[in-house]
Backbone and ligand atoms as CSV (ligand in chain L), in Angstrom:
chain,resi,resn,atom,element,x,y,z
A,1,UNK,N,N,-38.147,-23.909,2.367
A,1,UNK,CA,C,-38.084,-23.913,3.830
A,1,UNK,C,C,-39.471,-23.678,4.398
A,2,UNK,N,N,-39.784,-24.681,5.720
A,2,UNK,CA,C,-40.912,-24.155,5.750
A,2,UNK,C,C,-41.201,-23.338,7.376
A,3,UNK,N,N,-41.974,-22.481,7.277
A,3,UNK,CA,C,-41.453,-22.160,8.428
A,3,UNK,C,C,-43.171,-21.710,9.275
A,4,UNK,N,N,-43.092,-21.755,10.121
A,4,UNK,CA,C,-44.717,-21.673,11.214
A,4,UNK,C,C,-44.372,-20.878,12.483
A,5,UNK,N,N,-45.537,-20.069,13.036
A,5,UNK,CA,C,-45.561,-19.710,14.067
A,5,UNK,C,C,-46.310,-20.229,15.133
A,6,UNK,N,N,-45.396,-21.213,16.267
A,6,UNK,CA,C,-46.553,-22.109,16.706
A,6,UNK,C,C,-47.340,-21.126,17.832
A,7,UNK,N,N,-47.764,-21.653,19.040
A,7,UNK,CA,C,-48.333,-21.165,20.095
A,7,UNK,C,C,-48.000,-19.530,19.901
A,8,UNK,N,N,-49.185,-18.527,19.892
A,8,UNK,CA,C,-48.405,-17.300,20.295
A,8,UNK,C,C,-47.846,-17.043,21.441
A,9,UNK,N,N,-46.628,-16.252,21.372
A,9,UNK,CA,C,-45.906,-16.037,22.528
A,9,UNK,C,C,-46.321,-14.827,23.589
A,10,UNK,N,N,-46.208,-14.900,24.700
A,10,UNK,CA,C,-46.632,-14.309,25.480
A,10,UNK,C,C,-45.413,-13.362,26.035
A,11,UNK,N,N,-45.719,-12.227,26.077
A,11,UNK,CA,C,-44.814,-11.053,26.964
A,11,UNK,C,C,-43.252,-10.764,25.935
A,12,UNK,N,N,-43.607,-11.739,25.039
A,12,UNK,CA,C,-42.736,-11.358,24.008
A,12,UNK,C,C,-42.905,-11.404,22.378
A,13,UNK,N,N,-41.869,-10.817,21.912
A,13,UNK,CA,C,-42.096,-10.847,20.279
A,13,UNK,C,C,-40.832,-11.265,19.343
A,14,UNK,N,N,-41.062,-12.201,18.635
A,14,UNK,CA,C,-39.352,-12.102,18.098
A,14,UNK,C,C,-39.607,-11.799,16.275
A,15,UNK,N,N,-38.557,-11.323,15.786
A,15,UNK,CA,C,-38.325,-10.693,14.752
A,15,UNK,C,C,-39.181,-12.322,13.383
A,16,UNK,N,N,-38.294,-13.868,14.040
A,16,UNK,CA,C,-38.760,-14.364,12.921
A,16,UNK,C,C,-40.258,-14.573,13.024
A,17,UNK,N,N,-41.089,-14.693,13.714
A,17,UNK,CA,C,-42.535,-14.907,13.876
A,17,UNK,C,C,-43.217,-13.622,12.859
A,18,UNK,N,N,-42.148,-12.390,13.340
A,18,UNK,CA,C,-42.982,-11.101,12.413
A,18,UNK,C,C,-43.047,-11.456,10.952
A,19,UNK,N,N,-41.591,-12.080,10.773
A,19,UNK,CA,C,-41.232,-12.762,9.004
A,19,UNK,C,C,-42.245,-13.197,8.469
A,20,UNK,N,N,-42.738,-13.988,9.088
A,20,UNK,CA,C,-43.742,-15.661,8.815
A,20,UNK,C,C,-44.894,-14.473,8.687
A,21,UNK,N,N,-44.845,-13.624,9.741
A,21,UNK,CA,C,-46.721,-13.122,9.568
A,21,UNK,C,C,-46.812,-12.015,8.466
A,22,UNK,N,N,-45.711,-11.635,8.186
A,22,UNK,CA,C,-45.590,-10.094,7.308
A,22,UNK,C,C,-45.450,-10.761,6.075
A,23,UNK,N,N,-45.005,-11.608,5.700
A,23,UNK,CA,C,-44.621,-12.380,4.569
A,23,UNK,C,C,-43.643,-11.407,3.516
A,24,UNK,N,N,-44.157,-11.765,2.899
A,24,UNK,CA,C,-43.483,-10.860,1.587
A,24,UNK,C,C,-42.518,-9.310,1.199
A,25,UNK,N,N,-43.904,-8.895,2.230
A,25,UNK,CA,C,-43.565,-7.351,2.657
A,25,UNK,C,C,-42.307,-7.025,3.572
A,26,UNK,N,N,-41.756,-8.504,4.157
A,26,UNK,CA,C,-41.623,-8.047,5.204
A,26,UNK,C,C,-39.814,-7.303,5.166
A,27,UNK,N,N,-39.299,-7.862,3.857
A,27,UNK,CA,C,-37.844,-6.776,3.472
A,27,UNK,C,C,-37.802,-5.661,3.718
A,28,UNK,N,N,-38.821,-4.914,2.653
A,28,UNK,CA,C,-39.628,-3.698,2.615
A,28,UNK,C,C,-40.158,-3.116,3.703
A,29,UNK,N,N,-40.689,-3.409,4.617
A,29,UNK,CA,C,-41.789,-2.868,5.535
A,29,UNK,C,C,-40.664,-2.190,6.594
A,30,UNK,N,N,-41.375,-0.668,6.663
A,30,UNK,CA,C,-40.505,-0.016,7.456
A,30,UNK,C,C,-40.965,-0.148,9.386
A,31,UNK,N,N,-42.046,-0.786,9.293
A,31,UNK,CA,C,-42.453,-0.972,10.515
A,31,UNK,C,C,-43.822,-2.109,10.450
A,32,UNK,N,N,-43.845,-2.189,11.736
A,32,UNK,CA,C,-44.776,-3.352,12.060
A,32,UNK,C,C,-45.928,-3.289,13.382
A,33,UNK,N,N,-47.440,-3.035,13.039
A,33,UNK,CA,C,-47.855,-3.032,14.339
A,33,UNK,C,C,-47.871,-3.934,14.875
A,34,UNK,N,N,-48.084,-4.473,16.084
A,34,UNK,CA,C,-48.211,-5.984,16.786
A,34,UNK,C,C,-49.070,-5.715,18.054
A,35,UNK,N,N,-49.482,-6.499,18.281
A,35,UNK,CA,C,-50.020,-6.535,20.049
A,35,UNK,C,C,-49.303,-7.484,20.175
A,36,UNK,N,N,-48.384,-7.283,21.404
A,36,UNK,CA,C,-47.955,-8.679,22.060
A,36,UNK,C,C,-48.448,-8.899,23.727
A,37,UNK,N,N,-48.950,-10.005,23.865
A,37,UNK,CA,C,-49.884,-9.997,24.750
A,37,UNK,C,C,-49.055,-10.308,26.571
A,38,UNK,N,N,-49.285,-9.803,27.598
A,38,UNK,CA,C,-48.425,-10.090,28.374
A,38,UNK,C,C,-48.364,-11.147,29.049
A,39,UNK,N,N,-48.009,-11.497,30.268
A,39,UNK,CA,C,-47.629,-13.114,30.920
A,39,UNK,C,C,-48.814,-12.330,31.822
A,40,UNK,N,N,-49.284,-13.527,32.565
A,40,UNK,CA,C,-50.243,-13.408,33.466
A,40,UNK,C,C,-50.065,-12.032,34.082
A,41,UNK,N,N,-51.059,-11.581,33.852
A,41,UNK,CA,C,-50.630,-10.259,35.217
A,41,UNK,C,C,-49.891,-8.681,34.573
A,42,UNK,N,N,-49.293,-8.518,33.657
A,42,UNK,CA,C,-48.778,-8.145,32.695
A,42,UNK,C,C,-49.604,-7.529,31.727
A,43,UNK,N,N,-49.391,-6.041,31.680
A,43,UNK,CA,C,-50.225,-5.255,30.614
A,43,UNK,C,C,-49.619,-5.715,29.091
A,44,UNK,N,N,-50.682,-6.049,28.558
A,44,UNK,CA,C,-50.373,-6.400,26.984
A,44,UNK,C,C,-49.230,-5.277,26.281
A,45,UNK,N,N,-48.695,-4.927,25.278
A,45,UNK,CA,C,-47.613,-4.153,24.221
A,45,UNK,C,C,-49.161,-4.011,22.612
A,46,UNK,N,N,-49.589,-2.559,22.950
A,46,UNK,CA,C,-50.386,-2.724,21.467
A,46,UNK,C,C,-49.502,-1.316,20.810
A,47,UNK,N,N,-48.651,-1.192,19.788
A,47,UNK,CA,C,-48.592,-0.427,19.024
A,47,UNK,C,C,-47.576,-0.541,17.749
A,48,UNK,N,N,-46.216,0.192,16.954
A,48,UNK,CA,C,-45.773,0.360,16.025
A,48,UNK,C,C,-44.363,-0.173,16.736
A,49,UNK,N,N,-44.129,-0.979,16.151
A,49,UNK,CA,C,-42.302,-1.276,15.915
A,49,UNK,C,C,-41.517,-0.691,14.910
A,50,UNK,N,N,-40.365,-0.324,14.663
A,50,UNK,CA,C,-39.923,-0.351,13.247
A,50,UNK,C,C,-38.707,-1.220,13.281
A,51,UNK,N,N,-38.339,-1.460,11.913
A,51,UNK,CA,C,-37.484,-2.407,11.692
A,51,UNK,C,C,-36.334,-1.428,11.640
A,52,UNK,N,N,-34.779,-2.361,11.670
A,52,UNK,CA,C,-33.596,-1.509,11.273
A,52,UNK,C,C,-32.855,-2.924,10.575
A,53,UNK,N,N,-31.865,-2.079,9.383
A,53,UNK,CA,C,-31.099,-3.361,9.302
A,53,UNK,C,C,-29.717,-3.570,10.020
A,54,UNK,N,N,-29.529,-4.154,10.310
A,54,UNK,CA,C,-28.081,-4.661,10.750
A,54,UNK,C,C,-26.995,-5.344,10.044
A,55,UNK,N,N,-25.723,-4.993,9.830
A,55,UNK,CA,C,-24.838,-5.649,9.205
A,55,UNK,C,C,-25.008,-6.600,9.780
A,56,UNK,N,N,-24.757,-8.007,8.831
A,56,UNK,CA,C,-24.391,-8.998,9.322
A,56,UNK,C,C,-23.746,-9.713,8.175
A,57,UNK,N,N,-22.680,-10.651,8.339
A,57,UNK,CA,C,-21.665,-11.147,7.141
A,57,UNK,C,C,-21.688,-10.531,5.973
A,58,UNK,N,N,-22.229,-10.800,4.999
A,58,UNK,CA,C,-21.923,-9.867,3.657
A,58,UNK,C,C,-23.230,-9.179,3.028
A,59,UNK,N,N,-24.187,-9.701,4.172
A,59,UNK,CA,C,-25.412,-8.940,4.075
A,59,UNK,C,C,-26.168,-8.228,5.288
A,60,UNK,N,N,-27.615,-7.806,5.127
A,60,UNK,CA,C,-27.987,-6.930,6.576
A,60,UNK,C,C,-28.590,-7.884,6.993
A,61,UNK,N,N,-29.149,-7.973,8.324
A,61,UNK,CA,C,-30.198,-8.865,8.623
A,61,UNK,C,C,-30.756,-8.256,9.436
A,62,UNK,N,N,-32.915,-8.202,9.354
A,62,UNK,CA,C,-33.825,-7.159,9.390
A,62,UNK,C,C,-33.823,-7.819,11.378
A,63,UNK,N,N,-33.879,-6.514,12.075
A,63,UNK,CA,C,-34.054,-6.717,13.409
A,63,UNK,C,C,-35.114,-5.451,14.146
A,64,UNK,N,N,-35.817,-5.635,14.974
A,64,UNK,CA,C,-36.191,-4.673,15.217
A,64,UNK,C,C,-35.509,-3.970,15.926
A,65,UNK,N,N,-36.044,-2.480,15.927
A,65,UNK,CA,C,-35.254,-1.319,16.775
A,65,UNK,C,C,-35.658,-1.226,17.918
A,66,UNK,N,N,-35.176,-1.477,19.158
A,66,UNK,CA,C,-36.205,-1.292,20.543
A,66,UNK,C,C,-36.227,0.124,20.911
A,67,UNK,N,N,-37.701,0.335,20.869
A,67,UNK,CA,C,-37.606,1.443,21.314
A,67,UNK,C,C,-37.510,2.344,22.179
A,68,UNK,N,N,-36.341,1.648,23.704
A,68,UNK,CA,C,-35.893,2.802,24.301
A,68,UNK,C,C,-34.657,2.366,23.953
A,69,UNK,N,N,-33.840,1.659,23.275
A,69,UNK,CA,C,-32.552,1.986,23.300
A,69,UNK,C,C,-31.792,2.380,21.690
A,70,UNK,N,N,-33.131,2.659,20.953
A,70,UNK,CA,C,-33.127,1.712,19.236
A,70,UNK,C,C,-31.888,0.871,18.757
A,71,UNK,N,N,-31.333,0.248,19.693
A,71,UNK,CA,C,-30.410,-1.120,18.909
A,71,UNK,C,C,-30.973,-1.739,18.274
A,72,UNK,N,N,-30.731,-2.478,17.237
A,72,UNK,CA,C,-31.322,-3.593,16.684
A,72,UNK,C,C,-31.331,-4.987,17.775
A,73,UNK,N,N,-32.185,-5.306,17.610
A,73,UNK,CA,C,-32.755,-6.685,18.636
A,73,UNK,C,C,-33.922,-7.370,18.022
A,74,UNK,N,N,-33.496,-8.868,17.903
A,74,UNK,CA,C,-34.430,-9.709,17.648
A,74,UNK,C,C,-34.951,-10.040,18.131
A,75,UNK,N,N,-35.448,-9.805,19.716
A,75,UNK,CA,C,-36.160,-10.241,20.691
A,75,UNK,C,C,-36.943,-9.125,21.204
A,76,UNK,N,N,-38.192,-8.418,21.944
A,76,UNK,CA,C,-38.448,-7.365,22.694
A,76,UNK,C,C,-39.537,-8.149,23.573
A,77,UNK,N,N,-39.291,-7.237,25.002
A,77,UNK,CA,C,-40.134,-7.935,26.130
A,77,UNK,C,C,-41.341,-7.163,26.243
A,78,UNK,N,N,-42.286,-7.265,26.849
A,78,UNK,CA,C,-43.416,-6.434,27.047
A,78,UNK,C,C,-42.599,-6.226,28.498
A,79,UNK,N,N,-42.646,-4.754,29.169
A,79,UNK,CA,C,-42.408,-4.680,30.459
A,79,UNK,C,C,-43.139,-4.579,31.584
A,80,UNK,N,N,-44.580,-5.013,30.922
A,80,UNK,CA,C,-45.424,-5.189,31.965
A,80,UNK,C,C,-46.462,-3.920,32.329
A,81,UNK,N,N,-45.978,-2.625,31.749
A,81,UNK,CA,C,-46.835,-1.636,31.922
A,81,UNK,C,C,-47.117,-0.758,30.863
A,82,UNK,N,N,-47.257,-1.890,29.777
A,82,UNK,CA,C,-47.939,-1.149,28.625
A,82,UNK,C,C,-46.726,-1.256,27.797
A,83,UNK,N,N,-45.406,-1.019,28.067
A,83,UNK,CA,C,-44.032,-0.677,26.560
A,83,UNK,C,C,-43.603,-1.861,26.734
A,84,UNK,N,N,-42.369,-1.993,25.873
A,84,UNK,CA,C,-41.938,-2.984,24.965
A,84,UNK,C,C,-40.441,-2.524,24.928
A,85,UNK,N,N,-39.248,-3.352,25.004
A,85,UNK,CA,C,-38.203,-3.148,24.533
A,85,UNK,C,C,-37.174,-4.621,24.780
A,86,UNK,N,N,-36.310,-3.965,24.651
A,86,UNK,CA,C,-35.557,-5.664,24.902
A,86,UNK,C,C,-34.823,-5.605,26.002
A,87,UNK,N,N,-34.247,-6.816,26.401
A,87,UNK,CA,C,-33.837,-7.369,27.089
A,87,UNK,C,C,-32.891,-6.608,28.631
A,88,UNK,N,N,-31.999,-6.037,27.733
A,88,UNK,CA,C,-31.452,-4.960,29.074
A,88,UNK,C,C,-32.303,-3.793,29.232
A,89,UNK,N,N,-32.779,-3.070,28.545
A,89,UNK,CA,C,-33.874,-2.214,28.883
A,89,UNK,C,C,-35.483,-2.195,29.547
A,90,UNK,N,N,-35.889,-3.345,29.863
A,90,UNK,CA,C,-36.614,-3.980,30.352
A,90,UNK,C,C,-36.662,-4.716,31.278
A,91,UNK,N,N,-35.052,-4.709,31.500
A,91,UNK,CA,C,-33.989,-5.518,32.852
A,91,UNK,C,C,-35.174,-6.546,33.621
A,92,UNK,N,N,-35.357,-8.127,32.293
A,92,UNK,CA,C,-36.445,-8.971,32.640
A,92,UNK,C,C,-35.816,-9.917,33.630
A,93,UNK,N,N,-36.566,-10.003,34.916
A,93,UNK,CA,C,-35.792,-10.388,35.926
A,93,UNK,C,C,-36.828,-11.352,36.086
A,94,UNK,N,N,-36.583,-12.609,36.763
A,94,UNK,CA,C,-37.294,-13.922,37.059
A,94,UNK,C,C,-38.267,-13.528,38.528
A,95,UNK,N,N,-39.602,-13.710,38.685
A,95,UNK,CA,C,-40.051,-13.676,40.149
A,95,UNK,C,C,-38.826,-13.783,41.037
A,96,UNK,N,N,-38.004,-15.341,41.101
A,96,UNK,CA,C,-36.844,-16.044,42.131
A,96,UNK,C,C,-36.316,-14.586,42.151
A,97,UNK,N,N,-35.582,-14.307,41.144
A,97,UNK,CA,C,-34.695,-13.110,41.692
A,97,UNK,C,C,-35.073,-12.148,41.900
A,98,UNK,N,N,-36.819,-11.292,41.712
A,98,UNK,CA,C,-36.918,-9.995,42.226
A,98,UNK,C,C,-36.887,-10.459,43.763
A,99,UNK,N,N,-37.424,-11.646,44.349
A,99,UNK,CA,C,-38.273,-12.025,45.284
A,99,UNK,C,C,-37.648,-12.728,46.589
A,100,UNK,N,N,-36.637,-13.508,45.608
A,100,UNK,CA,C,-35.795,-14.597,46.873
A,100,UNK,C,C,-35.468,-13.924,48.296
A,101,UNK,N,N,-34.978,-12.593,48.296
A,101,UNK,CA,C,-34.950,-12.171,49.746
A,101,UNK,C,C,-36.216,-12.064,50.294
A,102,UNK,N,N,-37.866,-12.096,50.101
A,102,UNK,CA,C,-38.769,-11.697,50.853
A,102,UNK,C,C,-39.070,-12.996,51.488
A,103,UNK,N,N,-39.782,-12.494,52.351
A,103,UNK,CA,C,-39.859,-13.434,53.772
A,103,UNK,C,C,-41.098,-14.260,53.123
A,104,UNK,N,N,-42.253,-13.847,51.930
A,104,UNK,CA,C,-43.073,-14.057,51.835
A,104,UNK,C,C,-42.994,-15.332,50.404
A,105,UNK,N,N,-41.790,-14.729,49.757
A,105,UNK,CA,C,-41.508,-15.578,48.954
A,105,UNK,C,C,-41.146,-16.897,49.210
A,106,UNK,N,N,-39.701,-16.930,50.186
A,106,UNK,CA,C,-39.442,-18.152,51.068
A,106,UNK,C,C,-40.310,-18.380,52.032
A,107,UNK,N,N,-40.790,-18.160,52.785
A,107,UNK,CA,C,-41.851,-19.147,53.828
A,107,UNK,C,C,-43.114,-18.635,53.684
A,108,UNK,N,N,-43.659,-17.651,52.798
A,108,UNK,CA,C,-45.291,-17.514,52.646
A,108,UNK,C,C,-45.604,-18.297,51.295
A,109,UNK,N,N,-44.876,-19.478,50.734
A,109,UNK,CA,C,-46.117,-19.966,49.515
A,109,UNK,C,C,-45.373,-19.312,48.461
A,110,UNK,N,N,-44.648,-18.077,48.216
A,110,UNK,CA,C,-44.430,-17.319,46.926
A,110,UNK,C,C,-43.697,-17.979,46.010
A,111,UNK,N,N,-42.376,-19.369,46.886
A,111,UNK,CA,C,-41.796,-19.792,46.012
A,111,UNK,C,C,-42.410,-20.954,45.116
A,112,UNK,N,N,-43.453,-21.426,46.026
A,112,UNK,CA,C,-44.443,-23.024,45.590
A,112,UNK,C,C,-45.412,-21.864,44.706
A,113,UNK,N,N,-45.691,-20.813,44.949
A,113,UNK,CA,C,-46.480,-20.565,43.736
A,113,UNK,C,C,-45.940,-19.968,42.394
A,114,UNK,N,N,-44.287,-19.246,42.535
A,114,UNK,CA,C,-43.621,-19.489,41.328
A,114,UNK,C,C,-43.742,-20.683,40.764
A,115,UNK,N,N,-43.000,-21.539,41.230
A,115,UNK,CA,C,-43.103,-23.027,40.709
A,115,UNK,C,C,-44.335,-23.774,39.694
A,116,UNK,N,N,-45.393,-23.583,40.695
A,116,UNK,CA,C,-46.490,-23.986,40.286
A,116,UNK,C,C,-47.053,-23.193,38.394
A,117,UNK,N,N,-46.973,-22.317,38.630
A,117,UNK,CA,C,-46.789,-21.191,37.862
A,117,UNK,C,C,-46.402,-21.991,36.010
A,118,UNK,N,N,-44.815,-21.872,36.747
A,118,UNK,CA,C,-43.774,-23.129,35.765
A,118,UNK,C,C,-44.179,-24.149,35.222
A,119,UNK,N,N,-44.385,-24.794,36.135
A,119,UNK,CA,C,-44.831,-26.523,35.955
A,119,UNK,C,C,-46.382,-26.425,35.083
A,120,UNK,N,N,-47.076,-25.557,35.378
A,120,UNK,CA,C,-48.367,-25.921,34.458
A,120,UNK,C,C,-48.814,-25.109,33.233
A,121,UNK,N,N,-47.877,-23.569,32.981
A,121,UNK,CA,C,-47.174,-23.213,31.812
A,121,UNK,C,C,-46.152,-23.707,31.154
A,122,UNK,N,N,-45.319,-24.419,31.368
A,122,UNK,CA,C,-44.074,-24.058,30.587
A,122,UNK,C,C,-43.976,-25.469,29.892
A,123,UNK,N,N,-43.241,-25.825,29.100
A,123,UNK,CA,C,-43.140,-26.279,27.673
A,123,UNK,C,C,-42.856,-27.572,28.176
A,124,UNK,N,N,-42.372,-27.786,29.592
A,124,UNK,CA,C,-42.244,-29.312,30.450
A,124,UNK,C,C,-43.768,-29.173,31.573
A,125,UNK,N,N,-44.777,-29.503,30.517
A,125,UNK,CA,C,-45.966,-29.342,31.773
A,125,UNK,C,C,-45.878,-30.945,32.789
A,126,UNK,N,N,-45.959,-30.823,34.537
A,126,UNK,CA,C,-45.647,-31.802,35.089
A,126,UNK,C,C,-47.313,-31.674,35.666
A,127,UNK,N,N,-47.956,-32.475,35.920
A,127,UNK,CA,C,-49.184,-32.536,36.776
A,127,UNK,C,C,-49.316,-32.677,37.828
A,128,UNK,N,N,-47.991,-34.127,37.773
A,128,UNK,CA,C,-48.385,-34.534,39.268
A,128,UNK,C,C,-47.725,-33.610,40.435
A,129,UNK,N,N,-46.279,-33.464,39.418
A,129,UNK,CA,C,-45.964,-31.859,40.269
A,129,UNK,C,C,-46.784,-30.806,40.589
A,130,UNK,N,N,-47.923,-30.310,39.550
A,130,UNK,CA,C,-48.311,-29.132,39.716
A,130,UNK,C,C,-49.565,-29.848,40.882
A,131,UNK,N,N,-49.804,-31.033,41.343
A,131,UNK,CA,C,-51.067,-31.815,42.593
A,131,UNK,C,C,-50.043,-31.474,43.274
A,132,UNK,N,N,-49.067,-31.737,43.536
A,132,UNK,CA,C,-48.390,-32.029,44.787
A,132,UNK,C,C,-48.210,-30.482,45.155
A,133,UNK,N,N,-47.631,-29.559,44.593
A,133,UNK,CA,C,-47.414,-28.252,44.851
A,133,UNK,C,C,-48.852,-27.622,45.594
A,134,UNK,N,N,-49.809,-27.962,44.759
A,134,UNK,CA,C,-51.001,-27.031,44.899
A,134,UNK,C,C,-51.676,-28.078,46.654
A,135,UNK,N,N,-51.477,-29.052,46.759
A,135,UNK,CA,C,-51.816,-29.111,47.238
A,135,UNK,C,C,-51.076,-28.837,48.932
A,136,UNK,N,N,-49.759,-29.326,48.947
A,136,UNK,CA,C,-49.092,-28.446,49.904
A,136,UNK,C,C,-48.988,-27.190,50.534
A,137,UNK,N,N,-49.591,-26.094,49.078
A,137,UNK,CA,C,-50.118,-25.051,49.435
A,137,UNK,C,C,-50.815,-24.391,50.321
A,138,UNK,N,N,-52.271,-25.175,49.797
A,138,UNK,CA,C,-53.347,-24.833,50.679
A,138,UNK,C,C,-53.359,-25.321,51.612
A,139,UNK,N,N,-51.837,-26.498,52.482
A,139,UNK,CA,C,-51.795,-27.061,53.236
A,139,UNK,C,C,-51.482,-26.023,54.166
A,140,UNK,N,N,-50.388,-25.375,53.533
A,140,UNK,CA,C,-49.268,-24.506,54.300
A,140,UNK,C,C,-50.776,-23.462,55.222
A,141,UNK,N,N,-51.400,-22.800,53.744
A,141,UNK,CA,C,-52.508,-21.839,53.815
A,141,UNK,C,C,-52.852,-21.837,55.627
A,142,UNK,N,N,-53.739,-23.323,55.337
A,142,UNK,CA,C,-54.431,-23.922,56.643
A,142,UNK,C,C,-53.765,-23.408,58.089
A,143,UNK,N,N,-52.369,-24.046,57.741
A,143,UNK,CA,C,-51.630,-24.079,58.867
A,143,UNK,C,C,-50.924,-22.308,59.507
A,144,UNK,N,N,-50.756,-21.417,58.573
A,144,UNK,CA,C,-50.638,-20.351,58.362
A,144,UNK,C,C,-52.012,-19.732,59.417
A,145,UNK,N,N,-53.268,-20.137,58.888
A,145,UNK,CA,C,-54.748,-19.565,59.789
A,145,UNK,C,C,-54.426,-19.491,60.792
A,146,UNK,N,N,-54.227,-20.912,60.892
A,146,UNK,CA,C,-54.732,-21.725,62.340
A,146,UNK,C,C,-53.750,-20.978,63.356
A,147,UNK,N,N,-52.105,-20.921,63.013
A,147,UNK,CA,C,-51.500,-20.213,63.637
A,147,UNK,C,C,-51.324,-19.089,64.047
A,148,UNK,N,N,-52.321,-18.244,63.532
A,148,UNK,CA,C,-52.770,-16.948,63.446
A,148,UNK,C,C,-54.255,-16.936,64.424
A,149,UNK,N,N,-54.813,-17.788,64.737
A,149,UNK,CA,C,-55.925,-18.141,65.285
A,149,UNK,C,C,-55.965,-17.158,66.609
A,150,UNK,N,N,-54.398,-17.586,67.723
A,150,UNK,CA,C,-54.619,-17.110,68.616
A,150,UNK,C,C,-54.700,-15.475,69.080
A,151,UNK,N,N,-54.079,-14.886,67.724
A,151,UNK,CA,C,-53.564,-13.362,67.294
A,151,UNK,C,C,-55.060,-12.710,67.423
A,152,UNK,N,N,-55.554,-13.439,66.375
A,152,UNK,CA,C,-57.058,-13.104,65.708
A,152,UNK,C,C,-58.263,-12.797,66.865
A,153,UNK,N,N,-57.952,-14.327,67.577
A,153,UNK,CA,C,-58.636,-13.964,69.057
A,153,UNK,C,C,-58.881,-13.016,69.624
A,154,UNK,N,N,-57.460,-12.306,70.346
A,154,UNK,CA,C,-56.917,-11.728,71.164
A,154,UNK,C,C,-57.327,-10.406,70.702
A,155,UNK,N,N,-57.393,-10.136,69.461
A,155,UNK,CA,C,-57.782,-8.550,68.762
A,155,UNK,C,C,-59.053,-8.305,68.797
A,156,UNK,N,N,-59.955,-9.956,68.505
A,156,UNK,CA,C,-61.271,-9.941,68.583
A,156,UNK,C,C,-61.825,-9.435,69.879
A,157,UNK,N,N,-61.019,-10.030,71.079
A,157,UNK,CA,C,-61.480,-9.910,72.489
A,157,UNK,C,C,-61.094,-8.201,73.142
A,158,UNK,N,N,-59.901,-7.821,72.770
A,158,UNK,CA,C,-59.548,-6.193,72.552
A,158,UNK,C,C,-60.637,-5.252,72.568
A,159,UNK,N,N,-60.599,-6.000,70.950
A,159,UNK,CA,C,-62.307,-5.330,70.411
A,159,UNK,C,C,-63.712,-4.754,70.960
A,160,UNK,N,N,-64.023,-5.833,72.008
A,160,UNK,CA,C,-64.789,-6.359,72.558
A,160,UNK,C,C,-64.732,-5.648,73.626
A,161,UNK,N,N,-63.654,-5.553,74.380
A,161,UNK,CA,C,-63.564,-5.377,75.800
A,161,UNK,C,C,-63.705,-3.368,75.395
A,162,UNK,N,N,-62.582,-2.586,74.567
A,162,UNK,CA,C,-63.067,-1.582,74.110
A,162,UNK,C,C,-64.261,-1.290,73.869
A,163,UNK,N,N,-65.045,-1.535,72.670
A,163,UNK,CA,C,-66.629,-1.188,72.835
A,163,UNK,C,C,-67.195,-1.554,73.742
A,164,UNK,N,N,-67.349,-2.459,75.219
A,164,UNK,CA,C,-67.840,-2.369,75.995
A,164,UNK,C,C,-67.715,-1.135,76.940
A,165,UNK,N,N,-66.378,-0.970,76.917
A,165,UNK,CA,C,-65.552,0.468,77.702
A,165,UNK,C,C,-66.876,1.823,77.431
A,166,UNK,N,N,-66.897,1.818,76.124
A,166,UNK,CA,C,-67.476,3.033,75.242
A,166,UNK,C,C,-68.870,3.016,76.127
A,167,UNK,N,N,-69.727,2.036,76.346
A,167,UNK,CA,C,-70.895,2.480,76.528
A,167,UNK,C,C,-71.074,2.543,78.200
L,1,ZN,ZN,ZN,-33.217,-1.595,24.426
């Protein structure tokens, strides 16, 4: 069987990649250091895992222990501020869903820059999507200023009319 670890993975770690890199040892080995590096923005995971076995059909099968809940889990997330655990303990939630109610997400850009995000990471890279997004953006950006223009004014002239007051 042959087996490879392609692209390293980001913000996560899974048990068979450790296989492939531990090789031999890796029945045996009561633990494993790793750095797993985080997603943009995201404090990297540098320290000790340990393994546990798990029943499985008529044999165990090696999983790691997460370490805030120590279940066995073949998956662990980086949570972004340095630890590591899996999936419900790390309660890994998508931008869309921390975000979808903010005002900034839906009409400031947050959702075109999730997107964008997607489209020029993820394993379906689109280009012309990620032109069209980016550039709508800095469209929105523009239009965002400009509409703000008269605000900006008005504080400027405030400004103005106050320090004149002063002297
Ligand atoms: Zn856990």
């Amino acid at each position: 069987m042959r087996s490879e670890i392609r692209v390293p993975r980001l913000g996560e770690v899974r048990i068979g990649d450790v296989r492939v890199a531990v090789g031999s040892g890796f029945a045996t080995a009561p633990y494993v250091d790793v750095l797993v590096l985080g997603q943009v923005g995201q404090r990297a995971f540098a320290g000790r895992l340990h393994f546990v076995d798990k029943p499985s059909g008529r044999g165990m099968h090696r999983q790691f222990a997460c370490p805030a809940c120590l279940e066995p889990r073949g998956v662990l997330f980086v949570d972004g501020n340095g630890g590591i655990g899996c999936r419900r303990c790390t309660s890994r939630r998508t931008r869309r869903q921390l975000e979808r109610t903010c005002r900034a997400f839906r009409r400031g850009g947050g959702s075109q820059e999730d997107e964008l995000l997607r489209v020029v990471t993820g394993s379906a890279r689109k280009p012309e999507r990620a032109q069209a997004l980016a550039c709508s953006m800095i469209e929105a950006d523009r239009a965002r200023w400009a509409a703000l223009q008269p605000d900006i004014q008005m504080a400027l002239d405030i400004g103005r009319a106050d320090h004149g007051k002063k002297k």
